[in-house]
N, C-alpha and C positions, 0 to 999 in steps of 0.2 A: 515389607513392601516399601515403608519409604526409607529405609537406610539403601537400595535397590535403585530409588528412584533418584536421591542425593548422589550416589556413585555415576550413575548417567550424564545426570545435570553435571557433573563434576569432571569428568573424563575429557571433555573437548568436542563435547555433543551440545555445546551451552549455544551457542554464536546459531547452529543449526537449527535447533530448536526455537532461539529465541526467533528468528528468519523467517520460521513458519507460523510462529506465532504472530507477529508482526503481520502477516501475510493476511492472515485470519480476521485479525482488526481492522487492515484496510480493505477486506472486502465486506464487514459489515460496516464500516462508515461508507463507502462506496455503495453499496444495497440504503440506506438511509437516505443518503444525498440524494439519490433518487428517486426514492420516495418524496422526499420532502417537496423537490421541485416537481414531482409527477401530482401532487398532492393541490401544491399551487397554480395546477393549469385547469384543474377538473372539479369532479363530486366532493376530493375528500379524501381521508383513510377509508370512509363508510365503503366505498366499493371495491376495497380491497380486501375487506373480511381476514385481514393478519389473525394468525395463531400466535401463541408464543413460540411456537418453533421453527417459522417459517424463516422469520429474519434467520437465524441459526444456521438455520439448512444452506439459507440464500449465501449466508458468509462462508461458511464451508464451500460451494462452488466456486463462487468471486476468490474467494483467498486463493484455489488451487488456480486460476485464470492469473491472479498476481503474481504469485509465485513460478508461475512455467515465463511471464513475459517480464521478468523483474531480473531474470538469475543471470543474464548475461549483464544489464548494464549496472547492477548493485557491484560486479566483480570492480568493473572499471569506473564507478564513482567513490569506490572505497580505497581503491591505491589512488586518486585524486586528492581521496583527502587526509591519508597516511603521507604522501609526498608533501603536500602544503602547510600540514601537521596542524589540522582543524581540531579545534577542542574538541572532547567528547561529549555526547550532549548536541553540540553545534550543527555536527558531523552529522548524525541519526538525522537530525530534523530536516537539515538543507538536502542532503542525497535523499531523504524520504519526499523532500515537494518538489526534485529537478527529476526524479525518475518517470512521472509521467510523461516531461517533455521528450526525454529520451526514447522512452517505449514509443513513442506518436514516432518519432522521427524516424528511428533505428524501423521500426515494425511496418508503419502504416503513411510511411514519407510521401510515397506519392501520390498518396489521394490527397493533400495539403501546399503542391508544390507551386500553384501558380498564388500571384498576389492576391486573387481574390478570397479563396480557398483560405488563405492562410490564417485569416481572422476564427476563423469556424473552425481552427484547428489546434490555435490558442485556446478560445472558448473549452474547447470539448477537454483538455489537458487541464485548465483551472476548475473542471468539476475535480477531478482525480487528485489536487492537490489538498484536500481535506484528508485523502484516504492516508497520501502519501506522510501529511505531515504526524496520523495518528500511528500509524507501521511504524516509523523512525522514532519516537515517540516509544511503542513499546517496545522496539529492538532497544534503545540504550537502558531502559529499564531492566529489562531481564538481563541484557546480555552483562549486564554492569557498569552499575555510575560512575564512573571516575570524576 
């Protein structure tokens, strides 16, 4: 099974896999961030009654929400930074904390369009860059350090 699972990883399934995985950690840091700030307005963790498998669960949703509004603008921040020829390492981290601006913009532009709006939409995009910077983060991990 894992001479099976090395052929996989190996074949050109690496970049995709690592994608999803990346995916999967920023929506558990995405689930936590939220927590943490939901934590600092209220009771507490005490009224959330967490399992150990809830976050898990939670990241598993949030990851596939990342990954459905991540796959278009991850295409065009990565020939951004194959054109500019951003180190590797660099690369992951910077397009992992500019993809939220992008998703806000690209996805959800016009609810933030006038100058008022705009601050609140900054705001809501700098919770997402904790997640963003953890994704890019373990995308250059897996996918390979150079």
């Amino acid at each position: 099974m894992n001479a099976i699972l090395k052929k996989i990883w190996s074949v050109g399934l690496r970049p995709v896999l690592a994608w999803l995985a990346a995916c999967w950690v920023a929506g558990l840091v995405l689930f936590l961030t939220y927590l943490v700030a939901d934590n600092g307005l209220g009771d507490g963790l005490a009224r959330h009654h967490l399992g150990f498998f809830e976050p898990f669960l939670a990241a598993t949703f949030l990851g596939l929400f990342v990954a459905v509004f991540t796959a278009m603008p991850v295409g065009f921040l990565v020939a951004l930074a194959r054109r500019f020829r951003w180190p590797r390492g660099q690369a992951e981290l910077v397009t992992g904390a500019l993809i939220p601006f992008l998703v806000l913009s690209i996805f959800f532009g016009s609810q933030y369009n006038t100058f008022t709006d705009s601050m609140s939409g900054i705001l809501l995009a700098a919770t997402y860059i904790p997640a963003g910077l953890a994704g890019g983060f373990i995308y250059w991990y897996l996918a390979g350090r150079q």
